[in-house]
DOLUM-93223 format. One line per 8 residues: their letters; for each residue x, y, z of C-alpha. Coordinates in pm, 1 decimal, padded with zeros to 6 digits. Last residue first. Example, Ala and Ser with C-alpha at 12.3 -4.5 7.8 and 13.67 -1.06 7.14 Angstrom:
<loros>
sa> 01367.0 -00106.0 00714.0 | 01230.0 -00450.0 00780.0
</loros>
This chain:
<loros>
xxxxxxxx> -06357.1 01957.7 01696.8 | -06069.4 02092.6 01947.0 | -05824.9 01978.7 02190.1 | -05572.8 01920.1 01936.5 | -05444.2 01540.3 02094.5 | -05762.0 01504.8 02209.5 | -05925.2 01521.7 01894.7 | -05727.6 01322.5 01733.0
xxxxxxxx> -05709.4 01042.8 01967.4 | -06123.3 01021.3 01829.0 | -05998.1 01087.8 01488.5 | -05771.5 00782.7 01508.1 | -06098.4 00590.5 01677.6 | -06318.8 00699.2 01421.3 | -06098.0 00610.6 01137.0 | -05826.9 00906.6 00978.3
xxxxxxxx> -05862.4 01035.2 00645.5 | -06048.3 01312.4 00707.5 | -05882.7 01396.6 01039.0 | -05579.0 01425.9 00919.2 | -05670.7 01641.3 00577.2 | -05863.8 01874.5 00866.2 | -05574.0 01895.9 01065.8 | -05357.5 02022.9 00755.3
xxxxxxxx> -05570.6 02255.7 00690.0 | -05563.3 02411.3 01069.7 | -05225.6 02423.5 01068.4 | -05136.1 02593.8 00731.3 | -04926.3 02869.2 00888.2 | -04826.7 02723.2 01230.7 | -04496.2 02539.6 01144.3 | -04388.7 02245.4 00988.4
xxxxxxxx> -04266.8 02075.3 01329.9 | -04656.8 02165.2 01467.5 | -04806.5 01988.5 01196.5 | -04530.6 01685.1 01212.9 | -04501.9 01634.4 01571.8 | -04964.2 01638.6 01579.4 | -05020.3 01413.7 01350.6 | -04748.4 01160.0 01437.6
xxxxxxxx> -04870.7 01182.8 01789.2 | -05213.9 01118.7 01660.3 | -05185.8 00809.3 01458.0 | -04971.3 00648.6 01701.4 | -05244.9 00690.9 01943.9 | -05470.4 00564.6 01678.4 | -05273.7 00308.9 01564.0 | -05086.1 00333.9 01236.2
xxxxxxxx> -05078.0 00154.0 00913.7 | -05342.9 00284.9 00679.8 | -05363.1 00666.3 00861.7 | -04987.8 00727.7 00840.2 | -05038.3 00695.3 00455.8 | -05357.3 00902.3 00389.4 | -05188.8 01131.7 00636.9 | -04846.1 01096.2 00426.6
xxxxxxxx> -05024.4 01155.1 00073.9 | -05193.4 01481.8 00290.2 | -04862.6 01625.2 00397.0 | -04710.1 01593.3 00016.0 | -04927.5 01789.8 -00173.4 | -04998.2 02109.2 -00053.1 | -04626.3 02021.7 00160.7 | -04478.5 02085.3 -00180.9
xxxxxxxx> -04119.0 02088.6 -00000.4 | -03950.6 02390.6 -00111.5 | -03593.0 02352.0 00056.0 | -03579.0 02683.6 00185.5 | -03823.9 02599.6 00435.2 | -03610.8 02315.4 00549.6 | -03425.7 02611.3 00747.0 | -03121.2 02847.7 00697.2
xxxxxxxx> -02967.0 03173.1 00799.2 | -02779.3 03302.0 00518.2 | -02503.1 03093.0 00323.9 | -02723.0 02731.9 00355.4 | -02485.4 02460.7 00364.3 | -02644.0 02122.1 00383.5 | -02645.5 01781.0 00661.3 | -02426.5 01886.2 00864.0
xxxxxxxx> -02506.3 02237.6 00922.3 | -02760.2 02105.2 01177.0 | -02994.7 02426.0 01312.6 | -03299.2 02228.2 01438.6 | -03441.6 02285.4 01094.3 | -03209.0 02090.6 00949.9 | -03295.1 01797.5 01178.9 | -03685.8 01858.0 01137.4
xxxxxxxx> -03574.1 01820.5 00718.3 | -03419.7 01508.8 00765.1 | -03656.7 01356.5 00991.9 | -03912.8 01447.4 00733.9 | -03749.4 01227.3 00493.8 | -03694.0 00921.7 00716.2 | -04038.0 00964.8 00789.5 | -04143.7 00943.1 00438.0
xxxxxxxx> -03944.0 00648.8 00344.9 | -04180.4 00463.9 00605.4 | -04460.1 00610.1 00518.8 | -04469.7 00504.1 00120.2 | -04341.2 00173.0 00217.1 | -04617.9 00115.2 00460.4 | -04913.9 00269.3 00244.7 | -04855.9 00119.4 -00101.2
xxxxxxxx> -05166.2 00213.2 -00192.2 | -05122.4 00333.3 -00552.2 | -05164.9 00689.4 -00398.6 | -04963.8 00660.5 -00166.7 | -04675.9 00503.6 -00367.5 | -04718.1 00866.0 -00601.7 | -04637.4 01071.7 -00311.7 | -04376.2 00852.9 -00216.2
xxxxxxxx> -04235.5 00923.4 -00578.0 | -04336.3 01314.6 -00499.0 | -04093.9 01317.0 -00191.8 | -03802.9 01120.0 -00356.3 | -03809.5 01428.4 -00599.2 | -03789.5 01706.9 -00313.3 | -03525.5 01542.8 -00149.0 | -03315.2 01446.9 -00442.1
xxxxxxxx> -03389.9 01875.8 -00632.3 | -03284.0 01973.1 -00237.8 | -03015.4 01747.4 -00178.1 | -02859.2 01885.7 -00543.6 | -02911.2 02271.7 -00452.2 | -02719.5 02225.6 -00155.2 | -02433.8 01999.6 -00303.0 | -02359.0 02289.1 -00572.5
xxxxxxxx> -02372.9 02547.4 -00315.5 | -02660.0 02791.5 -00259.1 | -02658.7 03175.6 -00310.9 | -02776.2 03435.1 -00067.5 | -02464.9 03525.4 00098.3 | -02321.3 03568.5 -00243.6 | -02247.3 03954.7 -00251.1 | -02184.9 04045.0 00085.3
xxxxxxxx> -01982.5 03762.1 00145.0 | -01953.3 03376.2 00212.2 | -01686.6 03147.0 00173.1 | -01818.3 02814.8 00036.6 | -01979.3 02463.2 00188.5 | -02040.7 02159.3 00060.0 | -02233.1 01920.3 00272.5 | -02396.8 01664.8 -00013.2
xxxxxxxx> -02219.9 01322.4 00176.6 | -02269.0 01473.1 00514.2 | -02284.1 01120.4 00687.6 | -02618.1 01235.0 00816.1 | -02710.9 01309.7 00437.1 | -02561.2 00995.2 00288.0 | -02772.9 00781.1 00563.7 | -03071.1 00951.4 00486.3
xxxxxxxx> -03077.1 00927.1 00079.1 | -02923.3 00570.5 00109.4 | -03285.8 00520.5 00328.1 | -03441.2 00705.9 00084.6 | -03285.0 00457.1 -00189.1 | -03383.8 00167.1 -00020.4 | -03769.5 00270.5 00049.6 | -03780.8 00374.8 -00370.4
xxxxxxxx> -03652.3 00019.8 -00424.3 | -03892.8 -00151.7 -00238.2 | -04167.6 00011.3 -00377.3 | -04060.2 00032.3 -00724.0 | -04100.4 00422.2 -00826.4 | -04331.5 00512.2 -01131.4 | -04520.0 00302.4 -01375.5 | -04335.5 00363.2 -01651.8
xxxxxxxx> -04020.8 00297.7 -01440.1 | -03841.0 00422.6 -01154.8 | -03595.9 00414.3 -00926.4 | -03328.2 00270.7 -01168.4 | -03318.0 00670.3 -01303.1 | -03319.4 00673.5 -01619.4 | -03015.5 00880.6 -01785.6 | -03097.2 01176.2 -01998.2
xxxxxxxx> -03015.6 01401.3 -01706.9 | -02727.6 01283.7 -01643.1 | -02528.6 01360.5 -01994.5 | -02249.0 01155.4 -01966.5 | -01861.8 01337.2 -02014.6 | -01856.9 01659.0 -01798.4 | -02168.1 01513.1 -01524.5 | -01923.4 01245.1 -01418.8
xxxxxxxx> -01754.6 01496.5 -01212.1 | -01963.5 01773.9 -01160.4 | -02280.6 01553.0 -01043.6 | -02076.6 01293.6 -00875.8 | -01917.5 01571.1 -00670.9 | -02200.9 01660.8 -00478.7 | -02266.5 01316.7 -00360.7 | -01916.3 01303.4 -00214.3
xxxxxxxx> -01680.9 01063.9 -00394.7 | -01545.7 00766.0 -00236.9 | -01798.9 00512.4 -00428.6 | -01741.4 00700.2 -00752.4 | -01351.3 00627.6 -00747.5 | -01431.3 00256.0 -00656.0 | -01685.9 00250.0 -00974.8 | -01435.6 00447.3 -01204.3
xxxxxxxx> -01169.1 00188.4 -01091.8 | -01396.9 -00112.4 -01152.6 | -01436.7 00026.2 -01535.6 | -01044.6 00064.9 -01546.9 | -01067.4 -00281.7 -01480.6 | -01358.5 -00445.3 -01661.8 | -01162.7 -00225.7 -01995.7 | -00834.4 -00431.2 -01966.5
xxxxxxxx> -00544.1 -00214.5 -01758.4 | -00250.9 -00054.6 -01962.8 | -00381.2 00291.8 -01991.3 | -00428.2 00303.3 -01578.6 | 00016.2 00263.9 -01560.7 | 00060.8 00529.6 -01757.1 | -00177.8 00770.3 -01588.7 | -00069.5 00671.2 -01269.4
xxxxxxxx> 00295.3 00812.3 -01299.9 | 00199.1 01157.3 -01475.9 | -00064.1 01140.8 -01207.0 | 00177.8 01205.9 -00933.4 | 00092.8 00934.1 -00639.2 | -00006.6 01074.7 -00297.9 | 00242.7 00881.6 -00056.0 | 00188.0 00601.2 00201.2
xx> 00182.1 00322.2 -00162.6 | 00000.0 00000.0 00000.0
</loros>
């Protein structure tokens, strides 16, 4: 095992005389160690991404199992700080975002709408369960984590645009198919109050619409109101 940094003008040599399985396994170790911030940059010079399918989904939208898996990559890469990318801030750029920002935001905000879609195919345990790994995410930015992204100015998971119009009511309908009603509530009640005040009271109603009598019943104890 080489203890030095080796000059590329003595790897490069050595990399054009490996088979085409090799240098492929080298891309795929070198990928592995990269940050997921740098994959985009990277990679992004020579393959155009965006044209690429992603193996979440299909036709028919995100695989169920798959979709849960790559949230829970999505939560463990963001803990580990895997799109943190930070820059010096000033005057002038304070309100920009970095490259790693603005790519956890477009992942987090597109898992979001393929649970959104599970939901509504009824696929009520998966679709929960990569949501709450999701909204743990955003709760633990919002309780002032700059591990996870780099926000310039003050920051919160309000700047990462979640379509809570449509994603708080796929969870309820969700959260209401596989919890109990105590369960039920709590949930209810963390994740209204964790997103803030201004749409309480229409969010309670979506809970309380989907939710069975004895859910709604918790409910209403839990909000102390009708």
């Amino acid at each position: 095992m080489a203890r030095r940094r080796i000059g590329w003008q003595v790897l490069e040599p050595a990399l054009r005389k490996l088979r085409k399985d090799d240098l492929l396994q080298v891309l795929h170790d070198a990928y592995q160690e990269l940050p997921a911030s740098r994959v985009v940059s990277v990679f992004g010079v020579y393959v155009d991404l965006l044209a690429l399918e992603s193996p979440l989904t299909s036709a028919k939208g995100a695989a169920p199992g798959r979709l849960v898996k790559a949230v829970e990559r999505f939560h463990t890469d963001s803990l580990a700080g895997q799109y943190y990318e930070s820059f010096n801030v000033n005057s002038k750029n304070f309100m920009d975002t970095s490259e790693g920002t603005d790519l956890w935001i477009s992942e987090c905000n597109h898992l979001f709408d393929e649970c959104v879609q599970l939901s509504a195919k009824g696929y009520h345990a998966e679709a929960r369960s990569a949501m709450d790994l999701l909204f743990e995410l955003l709760a633990e930015i919002d309780t002032g984590s700059d591990e996870i992204v780099f926000f310039a100015d003050e920051g919160g998971s309000w700047q990462v645009g979640l379509d809570e119009e449509k994603v708080m009511p796929a969870y309820f309908c969700s959260l209401a198919a596989t919890a109990t009603p105590e369960e039920y509530a709590n949930n209810v009640r963390k994740l209204i109050e964790g997103r803030g005040t201004y749409n309480r009271d229409k969010f309670l109603k979506s809970a309380r619409k989907v939710a069975d009598p004895a859910q709604r019943k918790v409910l209403k104890t839990q909000f102390h109101q009708q």
